[in-house]
One Martini backbone bead per residue (centre of mass of N, CA, C, O) as a GRO file, in nm:
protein
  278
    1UNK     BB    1   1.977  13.321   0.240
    2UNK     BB    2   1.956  13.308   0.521
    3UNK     BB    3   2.009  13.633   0.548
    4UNK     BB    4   2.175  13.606   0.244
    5UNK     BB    5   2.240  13.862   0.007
    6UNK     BB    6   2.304  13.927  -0.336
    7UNK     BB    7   2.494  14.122  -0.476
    8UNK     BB    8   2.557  14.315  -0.666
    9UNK     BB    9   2.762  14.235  -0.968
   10UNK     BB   10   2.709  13.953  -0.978
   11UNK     BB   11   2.697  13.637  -1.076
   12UNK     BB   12   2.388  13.477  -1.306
   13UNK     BB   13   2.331  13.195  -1.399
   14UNK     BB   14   2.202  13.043  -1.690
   15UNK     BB   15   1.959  12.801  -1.745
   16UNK     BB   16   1.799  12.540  -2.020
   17UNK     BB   17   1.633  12.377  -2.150
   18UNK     BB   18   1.640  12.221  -2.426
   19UNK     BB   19   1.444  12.353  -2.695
   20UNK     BB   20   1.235  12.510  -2.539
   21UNK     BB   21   1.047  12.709  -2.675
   22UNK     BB   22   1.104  12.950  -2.373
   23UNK     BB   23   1.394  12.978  -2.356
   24UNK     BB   24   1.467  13.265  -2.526
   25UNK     BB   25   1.250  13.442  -2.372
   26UNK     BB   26   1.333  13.396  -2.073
   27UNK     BB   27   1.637  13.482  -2.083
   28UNK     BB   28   1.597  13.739  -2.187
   29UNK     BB   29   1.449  13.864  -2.000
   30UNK     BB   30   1.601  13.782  -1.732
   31UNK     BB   31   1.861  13.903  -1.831
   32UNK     BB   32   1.731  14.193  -1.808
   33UNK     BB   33   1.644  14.207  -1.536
   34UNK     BB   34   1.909  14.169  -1.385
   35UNK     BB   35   2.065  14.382  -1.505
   36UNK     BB   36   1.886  14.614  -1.390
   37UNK     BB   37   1.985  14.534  -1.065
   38UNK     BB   38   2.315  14.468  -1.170
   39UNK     BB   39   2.369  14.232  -1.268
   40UNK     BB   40   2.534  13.901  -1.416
   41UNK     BB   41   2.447  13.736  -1.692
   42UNK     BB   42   2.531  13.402  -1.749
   43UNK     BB   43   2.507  13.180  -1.984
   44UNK     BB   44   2.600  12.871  -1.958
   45UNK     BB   45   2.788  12.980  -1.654
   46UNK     BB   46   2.968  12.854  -1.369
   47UNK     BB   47   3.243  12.877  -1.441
   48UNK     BB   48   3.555  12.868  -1.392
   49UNK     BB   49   3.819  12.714  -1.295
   50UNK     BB   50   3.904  12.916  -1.034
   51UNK     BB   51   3.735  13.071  -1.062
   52UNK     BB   52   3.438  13.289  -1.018
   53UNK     BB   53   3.152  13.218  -0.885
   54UNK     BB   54   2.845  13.241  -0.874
   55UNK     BB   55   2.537  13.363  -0.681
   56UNK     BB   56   2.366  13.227  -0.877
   57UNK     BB   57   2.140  12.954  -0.998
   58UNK     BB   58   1.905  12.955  -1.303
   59UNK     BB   59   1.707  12.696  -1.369
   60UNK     BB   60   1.527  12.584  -1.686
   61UNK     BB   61   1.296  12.356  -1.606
   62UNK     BB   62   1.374  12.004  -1.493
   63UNK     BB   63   1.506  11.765  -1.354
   64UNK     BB   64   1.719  11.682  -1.613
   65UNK     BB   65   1.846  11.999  -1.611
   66UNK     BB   66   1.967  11.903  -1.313
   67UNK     BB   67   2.124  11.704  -1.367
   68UNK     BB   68   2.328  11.819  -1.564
   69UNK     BB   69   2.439  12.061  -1.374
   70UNK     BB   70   2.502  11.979  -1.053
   71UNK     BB   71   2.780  11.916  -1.047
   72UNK     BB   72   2.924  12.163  -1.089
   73UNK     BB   73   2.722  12.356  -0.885
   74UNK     BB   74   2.855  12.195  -0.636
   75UNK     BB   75   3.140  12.230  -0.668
   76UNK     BB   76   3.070  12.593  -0.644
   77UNK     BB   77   2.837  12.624  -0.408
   78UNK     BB   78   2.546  12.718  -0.604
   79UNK     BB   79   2.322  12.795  -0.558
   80UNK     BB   80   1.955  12.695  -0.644
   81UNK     BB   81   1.736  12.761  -0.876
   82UNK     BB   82   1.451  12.595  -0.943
   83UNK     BB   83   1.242  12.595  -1.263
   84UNK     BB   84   0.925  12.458  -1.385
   85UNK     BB   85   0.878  12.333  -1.722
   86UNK     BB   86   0.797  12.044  -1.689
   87UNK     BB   87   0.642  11.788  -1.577
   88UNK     BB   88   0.812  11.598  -1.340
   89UNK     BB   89   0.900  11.760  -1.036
   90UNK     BB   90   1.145  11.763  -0.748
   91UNK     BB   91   1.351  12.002  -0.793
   92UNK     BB   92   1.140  12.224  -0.928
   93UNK     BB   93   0.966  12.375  -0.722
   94UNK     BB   94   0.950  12.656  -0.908
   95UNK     BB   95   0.710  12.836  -1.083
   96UNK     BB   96   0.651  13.063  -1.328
   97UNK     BB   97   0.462  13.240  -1.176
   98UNK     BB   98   0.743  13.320  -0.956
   99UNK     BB   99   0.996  13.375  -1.042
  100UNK     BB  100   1.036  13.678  -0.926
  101UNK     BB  101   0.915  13.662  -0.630
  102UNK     BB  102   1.146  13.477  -0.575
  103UNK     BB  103   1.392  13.592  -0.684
  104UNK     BB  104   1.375  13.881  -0.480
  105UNK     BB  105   1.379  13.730  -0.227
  106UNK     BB  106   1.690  13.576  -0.262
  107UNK     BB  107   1.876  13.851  -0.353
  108UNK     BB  108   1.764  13.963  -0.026
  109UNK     BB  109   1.773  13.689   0.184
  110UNK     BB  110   1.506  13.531   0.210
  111UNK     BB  111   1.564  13.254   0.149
  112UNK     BB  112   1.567  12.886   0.141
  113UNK     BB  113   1.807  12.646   0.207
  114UNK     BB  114   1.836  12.295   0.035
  115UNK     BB  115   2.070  12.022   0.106
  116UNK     BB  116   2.199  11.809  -0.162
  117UNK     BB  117   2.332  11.490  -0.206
  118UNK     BB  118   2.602  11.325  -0.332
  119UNK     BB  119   2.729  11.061  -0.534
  120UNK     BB  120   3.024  10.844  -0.553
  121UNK     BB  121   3.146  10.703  -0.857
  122UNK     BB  122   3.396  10.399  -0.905
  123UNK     BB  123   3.564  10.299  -1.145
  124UNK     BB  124   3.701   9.941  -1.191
  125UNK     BB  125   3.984   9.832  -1.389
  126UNK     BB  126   4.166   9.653  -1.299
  127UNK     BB  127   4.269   9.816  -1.005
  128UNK     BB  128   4.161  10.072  -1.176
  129UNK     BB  129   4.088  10.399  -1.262
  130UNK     BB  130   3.852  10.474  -1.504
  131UNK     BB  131   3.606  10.622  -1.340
  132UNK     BB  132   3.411  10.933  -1.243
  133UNK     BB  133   3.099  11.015  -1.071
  134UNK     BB  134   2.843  11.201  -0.982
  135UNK     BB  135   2.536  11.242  -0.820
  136UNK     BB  136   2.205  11.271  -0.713
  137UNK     BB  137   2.043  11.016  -0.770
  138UNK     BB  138   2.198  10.783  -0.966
  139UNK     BB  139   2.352  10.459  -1.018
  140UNK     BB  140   2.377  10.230  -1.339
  141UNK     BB  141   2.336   9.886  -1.363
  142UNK     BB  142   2.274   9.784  -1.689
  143UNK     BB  143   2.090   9.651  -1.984
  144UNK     BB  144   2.065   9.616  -2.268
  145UNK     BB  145   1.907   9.548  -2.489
  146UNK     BB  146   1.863   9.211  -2.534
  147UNK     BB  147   2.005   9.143  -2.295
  148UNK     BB  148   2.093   8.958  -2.081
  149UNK     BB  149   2.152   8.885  -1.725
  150UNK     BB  150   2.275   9.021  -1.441
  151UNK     BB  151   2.609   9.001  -1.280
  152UNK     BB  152   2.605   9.062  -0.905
  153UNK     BB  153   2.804   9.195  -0.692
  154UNK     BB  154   2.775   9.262  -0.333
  155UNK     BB  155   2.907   9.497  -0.095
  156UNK     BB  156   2.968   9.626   0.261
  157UNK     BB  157   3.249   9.712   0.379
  158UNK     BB  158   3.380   9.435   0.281
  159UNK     BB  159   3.086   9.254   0.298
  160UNK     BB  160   2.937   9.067   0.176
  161UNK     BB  161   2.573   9.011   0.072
  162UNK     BB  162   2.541   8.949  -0.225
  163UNK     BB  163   2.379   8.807  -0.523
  164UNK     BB  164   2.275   8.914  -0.865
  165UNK     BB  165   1.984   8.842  -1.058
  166UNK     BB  166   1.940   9.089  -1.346
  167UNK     BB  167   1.881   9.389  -1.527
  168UNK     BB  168   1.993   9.519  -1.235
  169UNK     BB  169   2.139   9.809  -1.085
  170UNK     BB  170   2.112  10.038  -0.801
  171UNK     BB  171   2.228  10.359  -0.668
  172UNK     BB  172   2.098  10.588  -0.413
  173UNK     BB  173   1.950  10.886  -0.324
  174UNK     BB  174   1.716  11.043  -0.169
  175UNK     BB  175   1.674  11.225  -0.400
  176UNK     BB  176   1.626  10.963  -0.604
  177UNK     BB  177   1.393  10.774  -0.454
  178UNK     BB  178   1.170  10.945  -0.691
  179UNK     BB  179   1.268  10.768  -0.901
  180UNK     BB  180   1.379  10.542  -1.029
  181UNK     BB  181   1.399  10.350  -0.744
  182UNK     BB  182   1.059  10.381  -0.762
  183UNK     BB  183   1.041  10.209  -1.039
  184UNK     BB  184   1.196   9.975  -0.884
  185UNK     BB  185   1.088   9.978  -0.536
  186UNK     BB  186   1.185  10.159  -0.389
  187UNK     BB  187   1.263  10.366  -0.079
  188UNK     BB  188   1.157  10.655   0.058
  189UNK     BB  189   1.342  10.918   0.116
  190UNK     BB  190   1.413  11.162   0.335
  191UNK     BB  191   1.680  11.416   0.209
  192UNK     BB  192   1.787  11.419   0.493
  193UNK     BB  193   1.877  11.112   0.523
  194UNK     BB  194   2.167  10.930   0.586
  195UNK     BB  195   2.150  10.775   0.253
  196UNK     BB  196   2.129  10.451   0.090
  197UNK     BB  197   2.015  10.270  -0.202
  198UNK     BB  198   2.019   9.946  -0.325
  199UNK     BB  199   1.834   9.839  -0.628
  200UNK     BB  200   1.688   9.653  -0.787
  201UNK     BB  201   1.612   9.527  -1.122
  202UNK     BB  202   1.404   9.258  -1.195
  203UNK     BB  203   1.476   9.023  -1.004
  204UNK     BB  204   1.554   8.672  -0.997
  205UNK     BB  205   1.440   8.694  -0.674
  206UNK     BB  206   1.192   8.730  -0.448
  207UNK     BB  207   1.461   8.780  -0.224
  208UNK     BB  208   1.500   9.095  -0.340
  209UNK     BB  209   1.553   9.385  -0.188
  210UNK     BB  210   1.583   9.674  -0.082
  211UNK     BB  211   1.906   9.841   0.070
  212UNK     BB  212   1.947  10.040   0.344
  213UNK     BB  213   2.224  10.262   0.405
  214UNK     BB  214   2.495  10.440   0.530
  215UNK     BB  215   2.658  10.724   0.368
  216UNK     BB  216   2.929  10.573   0.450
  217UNK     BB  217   2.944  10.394   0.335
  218UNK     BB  218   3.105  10.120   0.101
  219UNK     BB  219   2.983  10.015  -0.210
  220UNK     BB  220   3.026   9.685  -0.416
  221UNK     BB  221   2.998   9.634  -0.771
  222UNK     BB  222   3.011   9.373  -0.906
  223UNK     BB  223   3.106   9.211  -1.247
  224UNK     BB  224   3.045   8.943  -1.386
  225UNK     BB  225   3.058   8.755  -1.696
  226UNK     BB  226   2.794   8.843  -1.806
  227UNK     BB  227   2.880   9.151  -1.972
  228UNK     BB  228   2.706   9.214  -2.202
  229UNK     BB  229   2.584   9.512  -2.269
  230UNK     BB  230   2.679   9.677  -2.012
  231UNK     BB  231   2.607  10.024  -1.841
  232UNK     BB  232   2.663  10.269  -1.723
  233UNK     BB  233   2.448  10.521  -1.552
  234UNK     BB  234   2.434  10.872  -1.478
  235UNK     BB  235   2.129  11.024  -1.416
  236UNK     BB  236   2.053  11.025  -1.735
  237UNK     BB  237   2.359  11.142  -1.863
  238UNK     BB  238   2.562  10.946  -1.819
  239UNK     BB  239   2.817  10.693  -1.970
  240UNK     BB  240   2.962  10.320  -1.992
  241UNK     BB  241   3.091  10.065  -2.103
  242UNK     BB  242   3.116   9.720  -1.974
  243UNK     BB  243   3.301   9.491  -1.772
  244UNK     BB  244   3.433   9.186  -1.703
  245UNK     BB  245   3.495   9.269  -1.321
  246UNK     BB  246   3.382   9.532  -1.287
  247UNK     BB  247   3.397   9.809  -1.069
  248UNK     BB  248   3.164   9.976  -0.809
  249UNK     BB  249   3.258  10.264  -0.619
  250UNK     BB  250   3.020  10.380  -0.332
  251UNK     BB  251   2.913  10.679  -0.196
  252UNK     BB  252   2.979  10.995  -0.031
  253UNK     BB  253   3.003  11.254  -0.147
  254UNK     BB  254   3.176  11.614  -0.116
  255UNK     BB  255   2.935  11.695  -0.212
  256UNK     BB  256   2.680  11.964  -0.231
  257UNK     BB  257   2.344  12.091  -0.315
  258UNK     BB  258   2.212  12.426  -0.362
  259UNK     BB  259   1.924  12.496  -0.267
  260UNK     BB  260   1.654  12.765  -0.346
  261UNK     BB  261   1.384  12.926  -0.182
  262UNK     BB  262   1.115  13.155  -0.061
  263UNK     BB  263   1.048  12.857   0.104
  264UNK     BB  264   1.002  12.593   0.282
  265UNK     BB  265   0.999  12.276   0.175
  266UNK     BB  266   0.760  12.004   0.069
  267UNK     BB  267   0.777  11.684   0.073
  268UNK     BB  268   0.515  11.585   0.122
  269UNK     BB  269   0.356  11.760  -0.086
  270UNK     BB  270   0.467  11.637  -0.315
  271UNK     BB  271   0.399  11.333  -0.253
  272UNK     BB  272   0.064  11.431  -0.320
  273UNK     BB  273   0.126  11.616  -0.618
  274UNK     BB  274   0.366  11.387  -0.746
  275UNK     BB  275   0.211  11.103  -0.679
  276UNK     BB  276  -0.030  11.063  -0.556
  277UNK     BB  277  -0.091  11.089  -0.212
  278UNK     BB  278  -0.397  11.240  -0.154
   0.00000   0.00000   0.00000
């Protein structure tokens, strides 16, 4: 990766969508190969905390199965192929009909490292810390079905912005922009931009528009009375109902998660290929 090659006896994490079809034959054949070249593959492994961190993770799936695994290996550092099993993906750029000559390029030294930023969000509750969460994609703030309208206030860096009365809101990483953030009308960045978007959801005021700040700011939403029903998601892998007067502080998390390919990736291609746009 940018000229750093992964030694013989590394260990190689091994993460697969669930369920998929694919995925014990998959696991098993890459498990063989990797054995054979002296690496010690270990499935569904990122290292335990304080223990050695593997020297690369190839996860098999789509988007949703990079997001589940993200935090742990952004904490430890790991390197990450990612191969495209799903539908729709943004994270895993590798197609399977390339997974060993891409593997093989990356384990020599060839491949080319994009850091991608997470965000964290601190859920207070009575101005205690009541949990912490990283994210990739977004978190949000959101009701679930039948519920209310929510009202949630917005600050950043402790100055009022405004009140929304909204299905929710949604706070997004550059990587996160062109997931749920853009399904909800949100502003499309370059994982490179140093941003955070805040994104109402179906905003019952039509002044009321997605809002691109710097990814050091430090965004606050509280969540007024009505507050039945609503609850966090992050990354739409976990999540916990929330109480009215719950705050959420969202910034630029101290992790960041380390992609790695064959070749440098193309984000407008993807933009192309990946979203129709011509």
């Amino acid at each position: 990766m940018d000229g750093m090659s992964i030694a013989a006896g590394a260990g190689v994490a091994l993460y697969a969508k669930p369920g998929h079809p694919q995925a014990p034959t998959l696991l098993a054949e890459l498990s063989g190969w990797l054995a054979r070249r002296g690496y010690r593959p270990q499935v569904e492994a990122a290292g335990a905390p304080g223990g050695e961190a593997p020297g690369l993770a190839i996860v098999l799936g789509g988007d949703g199965t990079m997001l589940h695994v993200a935090p742990q290996l952004a904490a430890s550092e790991t390197p990450v192929l990612a191969v495209h099993l799903g539908t729709l993906g943004f994270l895993t750029e590798t197609d399977l009909a390339d997974l060993y000559p891409t593997l093989e390029a990356v384990l020599a030294g060839g491949g080319v490292r994009e850091w991608r930023a997470l965000l964290r969000a601190r859920l207070l509750r009575r101005g205690t810390e009541e949990a912490c969460f990283d994210a990739l994609n977004e978190v949000v703030v959101g009701k679930a079905a039948l519920a209310r309208v929510v009202h949630l206030d917005l600050a950043v860096n402790g100055e009022h912005v405004g009140h929304y009365r909204a299905d929710g809101v949604l706070v997004a990483t550059p990587t996160g922009s062109t997931a749920y953030s853009f399904s909800a009308g949100g502003t499309v960045l370059h994982p490179s931009v140093a941003g955070l978007i805040v994104t109402p959801i179906c905003p019952h005021a039509l002044n009321q528009r997605p809002l691109v700040v710097p990814d050091d700011a430090e965004i606050a939403l509280t969540l007024g009375a009505s507050a039945d029903s609503t609850y966090l998601t992050v990354d739409g892998q976990r999540g916990l109902p929330l109480q009215a007067g719950d705050q959420l502080i969202c910034r630029r998390s101290p992790l960041r998660l380390c992609l790695v390919t064959a070749r440098p990736p193309s984000f407008y291609q993807s933009l192309r290929a990946k979203l129709g746009w011509g």
